[in-house]
C-alpha positions as CSV (number, residue, x, y, z in Angstrom):
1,X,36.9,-6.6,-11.3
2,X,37.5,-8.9,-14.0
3,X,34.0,-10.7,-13.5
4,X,32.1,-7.5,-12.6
5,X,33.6,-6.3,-16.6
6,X,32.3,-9.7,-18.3
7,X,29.0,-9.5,-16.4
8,X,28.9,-5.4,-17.8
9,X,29.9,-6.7,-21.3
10,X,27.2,-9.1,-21.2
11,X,24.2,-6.9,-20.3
12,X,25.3,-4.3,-22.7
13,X,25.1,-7.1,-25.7
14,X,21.4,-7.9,-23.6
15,X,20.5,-4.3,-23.4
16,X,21.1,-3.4,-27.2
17,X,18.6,-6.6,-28.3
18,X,15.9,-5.3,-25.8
19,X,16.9,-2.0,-27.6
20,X,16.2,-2.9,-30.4
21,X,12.6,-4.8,-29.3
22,X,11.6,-1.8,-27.6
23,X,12.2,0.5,-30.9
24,X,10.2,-2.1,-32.7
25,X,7.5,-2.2,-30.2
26,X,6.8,1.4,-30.2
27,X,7.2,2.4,-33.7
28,X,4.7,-0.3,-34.6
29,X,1.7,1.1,-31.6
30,X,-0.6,2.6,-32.7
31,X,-2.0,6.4,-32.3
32,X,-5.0,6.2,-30.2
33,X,-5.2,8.2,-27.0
34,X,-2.9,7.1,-24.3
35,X,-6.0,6.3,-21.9
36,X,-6.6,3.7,-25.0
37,X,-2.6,2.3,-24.9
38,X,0.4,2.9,-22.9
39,X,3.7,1.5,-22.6
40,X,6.2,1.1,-19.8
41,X,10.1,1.1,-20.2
42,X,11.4,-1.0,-17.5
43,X,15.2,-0.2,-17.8
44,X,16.4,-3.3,-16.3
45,X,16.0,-7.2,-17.1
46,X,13.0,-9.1,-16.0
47,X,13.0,-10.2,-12.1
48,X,14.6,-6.9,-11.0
49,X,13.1,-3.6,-9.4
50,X,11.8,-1.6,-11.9
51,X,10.4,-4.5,-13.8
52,X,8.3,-5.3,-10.6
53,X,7.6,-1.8,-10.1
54,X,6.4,-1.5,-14.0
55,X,4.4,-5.0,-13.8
56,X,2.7,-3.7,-10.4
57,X,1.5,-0.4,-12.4
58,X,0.3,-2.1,-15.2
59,X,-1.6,-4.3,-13.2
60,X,-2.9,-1.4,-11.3
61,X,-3.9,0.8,-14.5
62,X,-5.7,-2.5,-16.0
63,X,-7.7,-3.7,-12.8
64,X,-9.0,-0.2,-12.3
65,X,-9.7,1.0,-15.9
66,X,-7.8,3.8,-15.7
67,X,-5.7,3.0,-19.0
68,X,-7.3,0.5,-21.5
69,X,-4.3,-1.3,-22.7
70,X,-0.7,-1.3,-20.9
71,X,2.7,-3.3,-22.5
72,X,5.5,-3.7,-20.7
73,X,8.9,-3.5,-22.6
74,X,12.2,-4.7,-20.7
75,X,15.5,-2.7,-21.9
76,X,18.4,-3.5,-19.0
77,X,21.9,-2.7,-18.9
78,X,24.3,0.3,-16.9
79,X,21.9,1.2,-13.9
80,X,19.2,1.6,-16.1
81,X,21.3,4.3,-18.6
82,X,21.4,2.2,-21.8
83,X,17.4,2.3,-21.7
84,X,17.5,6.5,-20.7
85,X,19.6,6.5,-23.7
86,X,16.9,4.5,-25.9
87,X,14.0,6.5,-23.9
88,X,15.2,10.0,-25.0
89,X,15.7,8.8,-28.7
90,X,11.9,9.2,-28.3
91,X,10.9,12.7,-28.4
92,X,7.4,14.1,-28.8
93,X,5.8,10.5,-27.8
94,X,3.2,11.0,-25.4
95,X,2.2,7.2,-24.7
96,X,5.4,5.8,-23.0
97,X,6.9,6.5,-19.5
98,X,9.7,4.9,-18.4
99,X,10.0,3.8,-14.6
100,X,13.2,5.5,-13.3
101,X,14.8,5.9,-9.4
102,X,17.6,6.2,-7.3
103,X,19.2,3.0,-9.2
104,X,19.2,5.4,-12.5
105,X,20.8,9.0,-10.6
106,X,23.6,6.5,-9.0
107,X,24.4,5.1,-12.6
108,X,24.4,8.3,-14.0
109,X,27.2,9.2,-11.8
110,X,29.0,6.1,-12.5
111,X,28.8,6.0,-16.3
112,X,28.8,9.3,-17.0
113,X,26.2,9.0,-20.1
114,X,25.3,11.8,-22.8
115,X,21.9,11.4,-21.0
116,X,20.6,12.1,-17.9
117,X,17.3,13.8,-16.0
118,X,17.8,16.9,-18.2
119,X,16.8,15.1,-21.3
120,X,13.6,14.0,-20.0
121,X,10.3,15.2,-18.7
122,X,9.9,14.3,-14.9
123,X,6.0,13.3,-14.4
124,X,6.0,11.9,-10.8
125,X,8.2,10.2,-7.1
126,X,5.7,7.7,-6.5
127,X,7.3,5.2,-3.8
128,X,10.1,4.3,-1.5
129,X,11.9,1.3,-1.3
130,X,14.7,0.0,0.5
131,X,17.9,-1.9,0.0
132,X,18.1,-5.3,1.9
133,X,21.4,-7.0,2.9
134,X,20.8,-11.0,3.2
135,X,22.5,-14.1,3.2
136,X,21.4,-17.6,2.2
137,X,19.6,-19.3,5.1
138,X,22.3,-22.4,5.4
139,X,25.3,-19.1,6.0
140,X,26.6,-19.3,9.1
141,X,26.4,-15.5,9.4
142,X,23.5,-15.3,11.6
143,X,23.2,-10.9,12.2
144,X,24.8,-7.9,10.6
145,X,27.5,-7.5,13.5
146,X,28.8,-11.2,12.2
147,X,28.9,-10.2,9.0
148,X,30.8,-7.4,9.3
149,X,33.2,-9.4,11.7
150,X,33.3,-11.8,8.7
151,X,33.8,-9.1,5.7
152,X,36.6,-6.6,8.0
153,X,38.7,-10.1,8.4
154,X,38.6,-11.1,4.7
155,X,37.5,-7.8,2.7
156,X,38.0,-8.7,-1.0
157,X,37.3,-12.1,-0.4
158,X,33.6,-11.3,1.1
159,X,31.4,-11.3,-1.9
160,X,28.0,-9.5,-2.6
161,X,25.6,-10.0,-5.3
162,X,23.5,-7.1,-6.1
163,X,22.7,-4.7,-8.9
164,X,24.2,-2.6,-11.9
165,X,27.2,-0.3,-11.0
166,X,26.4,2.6,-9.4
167,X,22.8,1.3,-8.3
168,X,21.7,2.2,-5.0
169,X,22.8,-1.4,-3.7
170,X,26.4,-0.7,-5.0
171,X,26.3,2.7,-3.2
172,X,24.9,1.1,-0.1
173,X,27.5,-1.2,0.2
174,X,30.6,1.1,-0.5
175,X,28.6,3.8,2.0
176,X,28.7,0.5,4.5
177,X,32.7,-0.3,3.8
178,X,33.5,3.3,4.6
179,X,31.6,2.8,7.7
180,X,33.4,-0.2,9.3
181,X,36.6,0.5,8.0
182,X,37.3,-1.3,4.4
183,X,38.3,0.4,1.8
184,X,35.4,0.9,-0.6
185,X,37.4,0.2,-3.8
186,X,38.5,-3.1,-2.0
187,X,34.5,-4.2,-1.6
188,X,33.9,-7.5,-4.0
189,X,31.1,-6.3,-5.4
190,X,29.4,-8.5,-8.3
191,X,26.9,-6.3,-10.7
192,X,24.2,-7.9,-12.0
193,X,22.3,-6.1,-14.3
194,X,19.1,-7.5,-13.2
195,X,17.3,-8.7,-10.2
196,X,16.7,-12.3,-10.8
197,X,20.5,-13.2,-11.8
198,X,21.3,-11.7,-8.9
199,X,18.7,-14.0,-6.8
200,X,19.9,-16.8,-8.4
201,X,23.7,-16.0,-6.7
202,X,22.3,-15.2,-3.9
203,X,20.8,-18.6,-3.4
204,X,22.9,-20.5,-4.7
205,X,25.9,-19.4,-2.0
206,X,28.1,-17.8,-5.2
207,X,28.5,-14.9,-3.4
208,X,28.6,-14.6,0.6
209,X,25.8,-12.5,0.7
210,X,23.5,-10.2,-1.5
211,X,22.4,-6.6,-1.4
212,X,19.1,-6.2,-2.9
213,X,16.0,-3.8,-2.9
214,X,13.8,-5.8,-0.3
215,X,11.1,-6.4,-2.2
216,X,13.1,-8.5,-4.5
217,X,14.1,-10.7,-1.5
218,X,11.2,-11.0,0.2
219,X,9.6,-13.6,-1.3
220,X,13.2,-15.9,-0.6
221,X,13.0,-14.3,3.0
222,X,9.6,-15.5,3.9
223,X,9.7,-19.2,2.4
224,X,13.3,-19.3,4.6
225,X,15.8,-19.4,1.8
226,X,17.3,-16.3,2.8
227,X,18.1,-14.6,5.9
228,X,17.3,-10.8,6.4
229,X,20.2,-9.0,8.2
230,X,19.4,-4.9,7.7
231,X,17.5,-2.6,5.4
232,X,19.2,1.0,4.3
233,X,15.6,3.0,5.6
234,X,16.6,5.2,8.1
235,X,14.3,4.3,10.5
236,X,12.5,0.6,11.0
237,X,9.6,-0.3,8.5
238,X,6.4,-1.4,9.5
239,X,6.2,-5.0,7.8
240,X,9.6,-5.7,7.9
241,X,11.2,-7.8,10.9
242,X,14.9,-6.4,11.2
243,X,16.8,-3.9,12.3
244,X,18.2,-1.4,10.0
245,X,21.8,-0.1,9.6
246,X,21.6,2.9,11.8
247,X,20.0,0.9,14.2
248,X,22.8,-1.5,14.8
249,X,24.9,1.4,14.8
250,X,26.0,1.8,11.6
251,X,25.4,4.8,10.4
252,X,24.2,4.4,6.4
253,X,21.0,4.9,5.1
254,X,19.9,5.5,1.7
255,X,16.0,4.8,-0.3
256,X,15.5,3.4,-3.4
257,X,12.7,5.8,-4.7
258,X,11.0,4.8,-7.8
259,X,9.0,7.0,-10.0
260,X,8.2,7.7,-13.9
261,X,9.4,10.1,-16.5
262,X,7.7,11.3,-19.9
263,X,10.2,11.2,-23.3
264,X,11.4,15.3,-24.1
265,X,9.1,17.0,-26.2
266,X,6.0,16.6,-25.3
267,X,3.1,19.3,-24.5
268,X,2.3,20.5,-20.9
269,X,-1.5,18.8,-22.2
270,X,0.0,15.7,-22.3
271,X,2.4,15.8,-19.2
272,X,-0.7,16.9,-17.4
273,X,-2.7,13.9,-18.7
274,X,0.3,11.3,-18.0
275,X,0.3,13.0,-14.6
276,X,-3.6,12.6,-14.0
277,X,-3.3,8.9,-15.3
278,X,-0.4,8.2,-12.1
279,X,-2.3,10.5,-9.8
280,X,-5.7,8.0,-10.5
281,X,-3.6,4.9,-10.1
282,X,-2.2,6.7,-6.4
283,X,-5.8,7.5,-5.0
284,X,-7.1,3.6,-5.7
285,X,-8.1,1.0,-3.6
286,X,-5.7,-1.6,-5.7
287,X,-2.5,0.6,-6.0
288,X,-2.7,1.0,-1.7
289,X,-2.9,-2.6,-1.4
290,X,0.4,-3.0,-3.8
291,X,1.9,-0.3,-1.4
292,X,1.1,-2.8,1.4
293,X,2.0,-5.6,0.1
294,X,5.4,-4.6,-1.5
295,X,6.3,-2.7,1.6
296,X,6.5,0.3,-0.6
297,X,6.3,3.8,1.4
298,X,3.9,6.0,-0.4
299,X,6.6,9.4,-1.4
300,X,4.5,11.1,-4.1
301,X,6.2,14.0,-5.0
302,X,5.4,16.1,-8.4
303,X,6.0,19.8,-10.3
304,X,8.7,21.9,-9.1
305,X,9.3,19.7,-5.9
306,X,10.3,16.3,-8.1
307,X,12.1,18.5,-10.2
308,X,14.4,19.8,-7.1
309,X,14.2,16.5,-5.3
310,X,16.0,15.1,-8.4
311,X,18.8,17.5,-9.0
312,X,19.3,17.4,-5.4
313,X,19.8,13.4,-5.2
314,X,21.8,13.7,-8.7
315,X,24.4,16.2,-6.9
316,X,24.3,13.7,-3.6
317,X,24.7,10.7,-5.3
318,X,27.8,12.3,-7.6
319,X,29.6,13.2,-4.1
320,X,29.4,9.5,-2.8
321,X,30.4,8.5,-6.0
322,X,33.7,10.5,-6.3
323,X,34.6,10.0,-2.4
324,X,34.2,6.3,-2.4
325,X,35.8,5.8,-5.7
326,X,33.4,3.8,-7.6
């Protein structure tokens, strides 16, 4: 517990300098349209899930010409509530969307902020993504039923590296204690508040495995540093070569949606036009081959539907929370 409080300490003291970058950053842009300049908050460090889900739009809006000019702007700590807090300070701004998920309504329940989904515009549920549990390639934990031989004989000594608290990784793995008999509270989970710290553990055998969206693994999977044992989907992906949990007869399951929200205060003109500016980058050629090649499920979901679809994870995710204790 001690090191998961240090490692919180020290993305909060990381999170308020990015805060203070992104304020800079978007007081200083300038007021053209926002097909002429946008900017994405990726509310996590470099390396991590949002930022590669931020970084792929970008890329998308660019190659296509859908938005002339798109920044990027990193603000990470707290499951991705230090930079909902920063994103709300901006009301009225039409030119920003932050990247936001199932990471951000876990945190919520965690932390508890002033903030949450109410304070913000929802625009769009673009894509799916799953958590990944691996293990460095030289482990001796060759499948999921030898981990979980190895984790129920030594629970608090079986460490996983994986994202901030309450991130769908963290929930994952308490939702996969509960399931084989561990206590969640007693899972030695290590936060990390952004994707390529917790690589770096991960590879370097600090912790005995990691629990990660896949995406951020894959790259490590493929050139044989780490070994896949299960993805959370609920049922097998095309593209990926494992089993998942329920598969192996485990019965946990959770996605890692992603998806963007507009700052409070804006018109339903411009929601409309920041939903026609996603809804352009959805229907191209260049945003289906990121699907592909991320192994992102296409889960577009917008209006009255995204709105339900969120209060409904929000009031999930705030049940697992209080049963397992985290």
């Amino acid at each position: 517990m001690a090191r998961i409080l240090r490692r919180t300490a020290l993305a909060v003291v990381v999170a308020v300098t990015a805060a203070f970058a992104f304020a800079n950053a978007i007081s200083t842009s300038s007021q053209a349209t926002v097909r002429s300049s946008l900017t994405l908050l990726a509310p996590a460090a470099p390396g991590g899930g949002w930022d590669g889900f931020a970084r792929t739009t970008q890329q998308s809006l660019r190659t296509d010409g859908v938005v002339a000019n798109v920044q990027v702007v990193n603000v990470p700590g707290a499951a991705g509530t230090i930079g909902l807090s920063q994103f709300v300070q901006m009301d009225g701004r039409n030119d920003i969307l932050m990247a936001t998920g199932g990471v951000m309504v876990g945190g919520i329940s965690v932390s508890k902020p002033a903030e949450s989904f109410e304070d913000v515009t929802l625009i769009a549920r673009v894509a799916d993504d799953y958590t990944a549990l691996v293990v460095p390639a030289s482990s001796d934990i060759e499948t999921l039923d030898d981990f979980i031989e190895v984790w129920q004989a030594d629970p608090t000594g079986t460490s996983f590296a994986g994202g901030s608290l309450g991130s769908i990784d963290h929930l994952v793995t308490g939702l996969l204690a509960r399931e084989v008999g561990i206590d969640p509270a007693d899972a030695n989970y290590i936060a990390y508040s952004g994707g390529g710290d917790a690589l770096s553990a991960m590879l370097s055998g600090t912790t005995t495995a990691g629990i990660s969206g896949y995406n951020e693994v894959s790259g490590q999977i493929e050139a044989g540093q780490l070994r896949l044992l299960a993805i959370s989907a609920p049922e097998p992906v095309a593209g990926i070569d494992t089993t998942t949990f329920r598969d192996a007869g485990y019965d946990v399951a959770m996605t890692n949606w992603r998806g963007y929200v507009a700052p409070p205060g804006i018109t339903d003109a411009e929601r409309d036009e920041l939903l026609a500016i996603l809804t352009e980058m959805r229907e191209s050629a260049t945003w289906r081959d990121a699907l592909e090649r991320n192994s992102w499920t296409d889960s577009w979901l917008t209006g009255a539907e995204f709105d339900d679809f969120v209060r409904d994870e929000q009031e999930t995710a705030d049940a697992i929370v209080k049963e397992l204790g985290l």
